[in-house]
Backbone as a ProteinNet text record, in pm:
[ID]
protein_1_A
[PRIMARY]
XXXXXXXXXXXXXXXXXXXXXXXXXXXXXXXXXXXXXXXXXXXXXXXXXXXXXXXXXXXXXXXXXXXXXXXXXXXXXXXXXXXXXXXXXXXXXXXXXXXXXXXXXXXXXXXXXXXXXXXXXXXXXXXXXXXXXXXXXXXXXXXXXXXXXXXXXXXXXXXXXXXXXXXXXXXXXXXXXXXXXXX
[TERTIARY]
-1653.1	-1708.9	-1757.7	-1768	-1837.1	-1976.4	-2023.8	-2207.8	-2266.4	-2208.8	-2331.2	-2345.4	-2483.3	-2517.5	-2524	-2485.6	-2508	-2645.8	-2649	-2768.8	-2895	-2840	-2911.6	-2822.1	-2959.3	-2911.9	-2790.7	-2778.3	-2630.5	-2754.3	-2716.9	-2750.3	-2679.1	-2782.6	-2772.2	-2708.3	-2654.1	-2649.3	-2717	-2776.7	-2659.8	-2733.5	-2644.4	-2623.4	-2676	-2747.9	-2800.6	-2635	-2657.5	-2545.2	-2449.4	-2543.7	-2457.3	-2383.9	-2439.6	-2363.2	-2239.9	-2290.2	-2169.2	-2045	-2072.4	-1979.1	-1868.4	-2003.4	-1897.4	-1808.5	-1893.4	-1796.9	-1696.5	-1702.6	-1550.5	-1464.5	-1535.7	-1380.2	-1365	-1403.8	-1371.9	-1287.4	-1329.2	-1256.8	-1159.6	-1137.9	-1087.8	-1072.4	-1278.5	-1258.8	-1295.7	-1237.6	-1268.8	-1402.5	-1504.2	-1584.6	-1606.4	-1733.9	-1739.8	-1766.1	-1730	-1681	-1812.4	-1824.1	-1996.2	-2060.5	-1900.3	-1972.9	-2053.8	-1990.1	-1979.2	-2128.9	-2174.9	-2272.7	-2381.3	-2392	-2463.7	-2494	-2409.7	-2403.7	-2499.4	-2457.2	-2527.4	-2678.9	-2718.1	-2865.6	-2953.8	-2844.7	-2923.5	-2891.6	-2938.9	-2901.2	-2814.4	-2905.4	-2837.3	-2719.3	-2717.5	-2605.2	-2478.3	-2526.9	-2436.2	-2334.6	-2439.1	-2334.7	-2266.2	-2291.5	-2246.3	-2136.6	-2153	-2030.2	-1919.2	-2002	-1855.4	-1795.1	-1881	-1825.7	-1749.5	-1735.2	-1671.2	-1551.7	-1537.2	-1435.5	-1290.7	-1262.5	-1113.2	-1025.9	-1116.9	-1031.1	-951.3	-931.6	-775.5	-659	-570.4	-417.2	-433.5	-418.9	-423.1	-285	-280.1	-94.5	-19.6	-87.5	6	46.6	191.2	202.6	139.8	112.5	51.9	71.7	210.9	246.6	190.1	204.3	139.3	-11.5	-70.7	-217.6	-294.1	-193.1	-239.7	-171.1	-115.7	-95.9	-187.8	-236.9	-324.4	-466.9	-497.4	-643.4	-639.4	-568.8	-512.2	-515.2	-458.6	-449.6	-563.9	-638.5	-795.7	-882.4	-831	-958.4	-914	-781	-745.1	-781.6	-789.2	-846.5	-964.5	-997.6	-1181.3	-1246	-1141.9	-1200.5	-1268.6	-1259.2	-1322.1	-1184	-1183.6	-1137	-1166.5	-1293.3	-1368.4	-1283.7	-1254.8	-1211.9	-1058.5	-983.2	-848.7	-822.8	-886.8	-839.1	-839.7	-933.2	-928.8	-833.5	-781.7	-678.8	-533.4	-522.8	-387.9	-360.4	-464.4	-473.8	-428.9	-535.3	-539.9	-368.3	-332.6	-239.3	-140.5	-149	19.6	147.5	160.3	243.1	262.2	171.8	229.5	272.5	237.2	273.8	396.4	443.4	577.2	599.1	450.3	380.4	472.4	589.6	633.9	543.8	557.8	467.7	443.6	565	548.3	505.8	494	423.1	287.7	263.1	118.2	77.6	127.9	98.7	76.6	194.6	193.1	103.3	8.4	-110.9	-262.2	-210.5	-312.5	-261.9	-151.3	-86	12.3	57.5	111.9	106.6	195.2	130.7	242.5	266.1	378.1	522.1	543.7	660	689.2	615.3	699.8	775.4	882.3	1064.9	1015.5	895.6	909.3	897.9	830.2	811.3	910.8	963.7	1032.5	971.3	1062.6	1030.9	876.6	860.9	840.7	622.1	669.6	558	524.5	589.6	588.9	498.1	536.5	423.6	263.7	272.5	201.5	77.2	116.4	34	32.2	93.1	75.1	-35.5	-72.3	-150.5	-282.4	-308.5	-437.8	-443.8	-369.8	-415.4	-509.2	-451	-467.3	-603.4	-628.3	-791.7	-887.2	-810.8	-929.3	-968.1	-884.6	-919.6	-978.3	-893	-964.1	-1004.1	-1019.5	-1093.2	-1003	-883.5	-831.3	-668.6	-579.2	-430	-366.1	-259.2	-216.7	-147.1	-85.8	-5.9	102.7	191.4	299.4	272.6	198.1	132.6	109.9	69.8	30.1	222.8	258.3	410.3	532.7	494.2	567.1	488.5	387.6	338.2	395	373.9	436.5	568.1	640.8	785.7	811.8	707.2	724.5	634.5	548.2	399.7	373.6	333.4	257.8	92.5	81.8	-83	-170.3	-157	-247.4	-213.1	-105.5	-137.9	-161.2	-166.5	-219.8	-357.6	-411.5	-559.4	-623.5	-506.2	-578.2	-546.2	-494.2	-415.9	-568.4	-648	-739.9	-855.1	-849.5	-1042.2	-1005.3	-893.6	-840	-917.7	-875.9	-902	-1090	-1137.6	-1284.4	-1319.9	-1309.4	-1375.6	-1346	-1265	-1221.3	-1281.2	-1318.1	-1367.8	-1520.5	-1619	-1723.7	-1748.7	-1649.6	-1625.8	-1627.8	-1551.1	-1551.2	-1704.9	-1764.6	-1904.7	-1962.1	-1951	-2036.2	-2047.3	-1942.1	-1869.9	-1930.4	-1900.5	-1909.5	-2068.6	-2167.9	-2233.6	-2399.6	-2269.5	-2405	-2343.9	-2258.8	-2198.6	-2172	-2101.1	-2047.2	-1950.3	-1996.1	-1862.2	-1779.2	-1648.8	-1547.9	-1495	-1450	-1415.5	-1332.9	-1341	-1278.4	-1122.1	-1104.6	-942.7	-853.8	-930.6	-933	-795.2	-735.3	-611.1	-728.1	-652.9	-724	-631.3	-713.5	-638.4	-516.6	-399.1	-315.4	-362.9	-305.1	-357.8	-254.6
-2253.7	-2150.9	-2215.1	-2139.8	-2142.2	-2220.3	-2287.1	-2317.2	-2158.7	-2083.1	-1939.3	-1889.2	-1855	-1793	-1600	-1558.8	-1407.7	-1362.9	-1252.4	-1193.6	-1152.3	-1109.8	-1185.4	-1253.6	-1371.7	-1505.8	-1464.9	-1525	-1474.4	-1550.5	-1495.1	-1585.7	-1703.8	-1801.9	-1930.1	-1956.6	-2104.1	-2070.1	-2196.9	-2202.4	-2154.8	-2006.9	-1883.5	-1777	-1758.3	-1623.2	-1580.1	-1553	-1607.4	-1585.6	-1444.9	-1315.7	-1194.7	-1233	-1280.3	-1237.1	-1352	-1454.3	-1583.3	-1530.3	-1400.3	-1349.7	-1291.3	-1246.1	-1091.1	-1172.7	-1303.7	-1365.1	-1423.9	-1445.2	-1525.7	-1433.7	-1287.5	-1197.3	-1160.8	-1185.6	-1097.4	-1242.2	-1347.3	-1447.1	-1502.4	-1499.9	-1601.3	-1741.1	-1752	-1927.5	-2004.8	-1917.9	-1979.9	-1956.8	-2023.4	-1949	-1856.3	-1768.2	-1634.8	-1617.9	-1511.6	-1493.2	-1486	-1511.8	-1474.2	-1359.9	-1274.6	-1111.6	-1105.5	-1115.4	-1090.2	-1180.9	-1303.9	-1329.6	-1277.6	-1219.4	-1145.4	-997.4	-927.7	-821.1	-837	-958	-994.7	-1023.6	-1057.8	-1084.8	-927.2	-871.6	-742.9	-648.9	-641.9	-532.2	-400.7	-321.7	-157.8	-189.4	-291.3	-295.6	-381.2	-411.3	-512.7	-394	-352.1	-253.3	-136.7	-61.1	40.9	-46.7	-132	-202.3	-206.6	-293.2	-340	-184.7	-69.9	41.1	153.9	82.5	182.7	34.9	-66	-155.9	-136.9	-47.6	-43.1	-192.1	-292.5	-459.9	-415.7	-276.8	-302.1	-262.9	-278	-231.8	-148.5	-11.1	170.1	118.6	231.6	278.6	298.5	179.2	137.6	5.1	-27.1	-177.6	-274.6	-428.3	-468.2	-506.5	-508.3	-506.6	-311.9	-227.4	-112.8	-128.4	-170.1	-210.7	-254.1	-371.1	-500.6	-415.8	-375.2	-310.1	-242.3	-153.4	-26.1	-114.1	-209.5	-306.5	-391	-411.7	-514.6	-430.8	-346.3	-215.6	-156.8	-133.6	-83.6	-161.7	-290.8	-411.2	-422	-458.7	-484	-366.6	-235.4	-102.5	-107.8	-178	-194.6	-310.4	-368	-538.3	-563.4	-570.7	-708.8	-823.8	-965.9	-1007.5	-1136.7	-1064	-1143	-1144.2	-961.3	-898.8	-892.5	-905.5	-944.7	-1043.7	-1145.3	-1287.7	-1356.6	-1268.7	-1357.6	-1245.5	-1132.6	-1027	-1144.9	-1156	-1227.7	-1361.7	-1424	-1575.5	-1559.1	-1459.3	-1488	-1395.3	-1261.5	-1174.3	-1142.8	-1186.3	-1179.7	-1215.9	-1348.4	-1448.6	-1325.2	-1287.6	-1250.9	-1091.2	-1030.2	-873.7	-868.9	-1033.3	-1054.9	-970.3	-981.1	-958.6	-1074.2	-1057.6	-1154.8	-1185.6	-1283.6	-1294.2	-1194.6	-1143	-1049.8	-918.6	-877.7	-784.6	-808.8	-927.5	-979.8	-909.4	-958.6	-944.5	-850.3	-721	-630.9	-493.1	-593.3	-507.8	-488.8	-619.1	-622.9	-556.3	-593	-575.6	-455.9	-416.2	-299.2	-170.8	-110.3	70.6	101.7	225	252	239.7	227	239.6	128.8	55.9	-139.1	-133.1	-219.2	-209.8	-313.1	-370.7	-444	-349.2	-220	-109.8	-5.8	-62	83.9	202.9	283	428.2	513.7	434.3	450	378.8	283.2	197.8	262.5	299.6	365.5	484.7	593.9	633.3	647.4	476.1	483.2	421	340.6	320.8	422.6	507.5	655.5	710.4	708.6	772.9	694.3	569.7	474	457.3	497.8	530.7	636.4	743.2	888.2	877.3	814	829.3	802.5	670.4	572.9	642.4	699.6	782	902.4	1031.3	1134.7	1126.6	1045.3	1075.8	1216	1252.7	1329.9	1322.6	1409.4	1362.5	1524	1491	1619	1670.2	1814	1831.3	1737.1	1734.4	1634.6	1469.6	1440	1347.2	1334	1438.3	1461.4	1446.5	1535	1579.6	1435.5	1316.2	1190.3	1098.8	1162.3	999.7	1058.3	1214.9	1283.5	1275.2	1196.5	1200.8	1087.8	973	821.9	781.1	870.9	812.5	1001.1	958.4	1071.2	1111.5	1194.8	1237.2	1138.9	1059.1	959.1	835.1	841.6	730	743.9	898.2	939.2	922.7	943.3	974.7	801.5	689.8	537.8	511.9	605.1	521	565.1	681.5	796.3	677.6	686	547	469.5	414.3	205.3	251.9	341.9	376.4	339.5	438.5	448.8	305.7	249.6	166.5	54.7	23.9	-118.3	-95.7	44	36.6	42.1	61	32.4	-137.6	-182.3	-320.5	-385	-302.4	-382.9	-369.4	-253.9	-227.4	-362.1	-377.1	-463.5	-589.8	-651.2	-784.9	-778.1	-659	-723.2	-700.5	-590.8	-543.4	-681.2	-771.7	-863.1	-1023.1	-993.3	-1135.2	-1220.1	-1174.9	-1259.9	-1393.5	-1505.9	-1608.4	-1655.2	-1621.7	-1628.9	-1748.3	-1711.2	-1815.8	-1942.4	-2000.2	-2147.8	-2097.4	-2101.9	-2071.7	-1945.5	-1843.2	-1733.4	-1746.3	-1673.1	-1640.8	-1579	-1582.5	-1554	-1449.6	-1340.7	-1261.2	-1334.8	-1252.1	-1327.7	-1281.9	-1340.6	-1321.6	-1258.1
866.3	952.3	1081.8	1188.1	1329.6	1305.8	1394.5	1359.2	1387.6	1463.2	1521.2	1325.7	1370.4	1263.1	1254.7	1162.1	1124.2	1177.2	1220.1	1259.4	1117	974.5	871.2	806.3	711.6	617.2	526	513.2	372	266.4	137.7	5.1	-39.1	-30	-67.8	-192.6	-221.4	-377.1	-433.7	-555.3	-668.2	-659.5	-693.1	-665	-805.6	-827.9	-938.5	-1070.4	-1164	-1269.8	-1227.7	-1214	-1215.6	-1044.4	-974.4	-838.2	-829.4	-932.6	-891.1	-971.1	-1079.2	-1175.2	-1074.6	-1045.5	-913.2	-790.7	-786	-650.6	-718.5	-829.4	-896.1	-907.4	-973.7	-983.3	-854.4	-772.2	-612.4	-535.7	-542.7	-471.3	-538.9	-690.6	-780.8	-772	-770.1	-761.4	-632.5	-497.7	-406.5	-316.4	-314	-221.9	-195	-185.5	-150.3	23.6	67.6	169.6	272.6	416.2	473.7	445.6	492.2	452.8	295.2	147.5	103.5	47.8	106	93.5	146.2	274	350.7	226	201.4	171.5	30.6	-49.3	-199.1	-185	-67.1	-6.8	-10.2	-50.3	-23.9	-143.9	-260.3	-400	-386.7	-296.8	-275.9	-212.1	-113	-11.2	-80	-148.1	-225.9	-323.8	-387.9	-479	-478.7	-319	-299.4	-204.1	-151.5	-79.2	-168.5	-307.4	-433.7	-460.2	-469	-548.7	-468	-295.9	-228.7	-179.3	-251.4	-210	-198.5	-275	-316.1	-277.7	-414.1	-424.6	-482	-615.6	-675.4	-610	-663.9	-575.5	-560.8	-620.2	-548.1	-593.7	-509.3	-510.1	-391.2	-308.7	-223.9	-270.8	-197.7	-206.3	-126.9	-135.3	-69.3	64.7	90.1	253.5	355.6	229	308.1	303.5	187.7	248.6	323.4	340.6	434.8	613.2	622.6	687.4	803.1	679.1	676	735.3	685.2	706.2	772.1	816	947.5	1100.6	1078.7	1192.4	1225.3	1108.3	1136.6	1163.3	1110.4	1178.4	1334.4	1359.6	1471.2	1563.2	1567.6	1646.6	1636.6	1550.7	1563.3	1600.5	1675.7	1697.5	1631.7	1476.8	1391.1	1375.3	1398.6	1391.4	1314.4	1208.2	1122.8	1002.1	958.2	893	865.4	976.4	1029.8	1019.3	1045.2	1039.4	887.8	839.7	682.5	616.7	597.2	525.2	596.9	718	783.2	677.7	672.3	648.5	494.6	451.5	269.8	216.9	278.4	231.4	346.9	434.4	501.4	484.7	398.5	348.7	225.1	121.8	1.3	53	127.2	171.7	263.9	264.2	377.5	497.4	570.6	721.8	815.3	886.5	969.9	1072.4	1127.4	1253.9	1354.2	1372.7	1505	1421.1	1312	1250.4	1226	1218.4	1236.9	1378.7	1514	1589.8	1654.3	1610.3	1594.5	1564.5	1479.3	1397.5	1523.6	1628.6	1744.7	1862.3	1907.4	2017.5	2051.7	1927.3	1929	1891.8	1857.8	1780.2	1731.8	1745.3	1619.3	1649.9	1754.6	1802.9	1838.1	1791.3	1816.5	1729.4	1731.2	1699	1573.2	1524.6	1396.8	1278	1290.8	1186.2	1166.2	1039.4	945.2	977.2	955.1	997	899.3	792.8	672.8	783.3	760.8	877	968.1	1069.4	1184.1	1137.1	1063	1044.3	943	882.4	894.7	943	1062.5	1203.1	1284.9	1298.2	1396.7	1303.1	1181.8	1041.6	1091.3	1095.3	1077.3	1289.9	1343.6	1482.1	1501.5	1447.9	1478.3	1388.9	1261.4	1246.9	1306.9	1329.1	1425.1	1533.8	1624.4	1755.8	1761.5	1624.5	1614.2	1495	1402.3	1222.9	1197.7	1206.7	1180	1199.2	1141.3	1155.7	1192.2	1270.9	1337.4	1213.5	1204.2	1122.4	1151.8	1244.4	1270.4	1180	1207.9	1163.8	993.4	967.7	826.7	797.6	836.7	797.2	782.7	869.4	913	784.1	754.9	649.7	549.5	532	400.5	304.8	431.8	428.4	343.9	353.6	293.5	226.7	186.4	104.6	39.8	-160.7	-185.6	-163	-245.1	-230.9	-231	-359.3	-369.7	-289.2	-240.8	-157.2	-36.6	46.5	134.1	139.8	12.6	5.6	9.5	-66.2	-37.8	110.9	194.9	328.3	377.3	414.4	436.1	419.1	258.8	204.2	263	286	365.8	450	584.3	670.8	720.7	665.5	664.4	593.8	458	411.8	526.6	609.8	657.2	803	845.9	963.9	919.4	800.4	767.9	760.4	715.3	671.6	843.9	927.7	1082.4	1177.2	1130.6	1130.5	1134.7	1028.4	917.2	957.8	992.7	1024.6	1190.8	1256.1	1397.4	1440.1	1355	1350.4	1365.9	1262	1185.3	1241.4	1400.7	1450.2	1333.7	1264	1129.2	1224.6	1259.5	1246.4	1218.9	1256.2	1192.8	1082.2	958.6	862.7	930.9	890.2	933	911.2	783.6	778.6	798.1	869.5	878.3	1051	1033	1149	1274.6	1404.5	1498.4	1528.4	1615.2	1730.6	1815.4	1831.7	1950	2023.6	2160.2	2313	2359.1
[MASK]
+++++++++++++++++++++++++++++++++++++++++++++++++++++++++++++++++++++++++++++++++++++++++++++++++++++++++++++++++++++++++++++++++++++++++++++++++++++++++++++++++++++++++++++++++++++++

């Protein structure tokens, strides 16, 4: 990590038994994350964070997830949040580079997104700007995604821009191995 410090402490460790439980199944093993230490410093905030997380798959795949949370970090300039989803799940969601880049620099109509993609970055645009989706809109994600995975594209949406809140909210410093914004 950066030397700047978070606007509050993260929790130290050794970490109380239940929270080092929760950081093993959430990291598997590796270090727990600033946020995620920040957030454990705090009980209420800690557990309504874990219980509005959506860590399991859903029923998208993980290149549409990563997608979906990459796009919303990147429209929300966290690049706290972005840089560690790029680093840890781009390689396994087979995110090419320029789809990486893509997730900052472009929108839906960049020539790296399937039609299938395409809308659904026109989908995680259109929240971010109006928290709402046109019928057209509704009608283009409809075409390539069902209910329920409309409804995980919808929570990604909100939970990852709470999450960019959060991160940029509390000058979180960016992880060491964490991907940067392109220029």
């Amino acid at each position: 990590m950066s030397e700047a410090l978070p606007r509050m402490a993260p929790l130290a460790p050794p970490y109380p038994p239940e929270i080092q439980q929760q950081f093993d199944r959430i990291m598997r093993g590796a270090p727990p994350l600033l946020l995620f230490r920040v957030m454990a410093s705090h009980a209420r905030a800690w557990d309504k964070f874990r219980a509005g997380g959506l860590l399991d798959p859903g029923p998208l795949s993980l290149r549409q997830r990563e997608i979906v949370i990459d796009r919303t970090c990147a429209l929300n300039r966290c690049e706290y949040e972005w840089g560690v989803h790029v680093a840890i799940f781009s390689r396994a969601a087979k995110l090419t580079e320029d789809e990486v880049r893509a997730t900052v620099l472009g929108d839906a109509n960049s020539a790296c997104w399937s039609p299938g993609e395409q809308a659904l970055i026109a989908a995680v645009d259109a929240l971010h700007l109006r928290a709402a989706l046109s019928d057209e809109e509704f009608a283009a994600l409809s075409a390539h995604h069902d209910e329920a995975q409309i409804l995980e594209i919808m929570l990604l949406c909100g939970f990852y821009r709470t999450v960019s809140y959060l991160a940029n909210g509390l000058k979180l410093p960016l992880e060491e191995q964490a991907a940067r914004f392109p220029q």
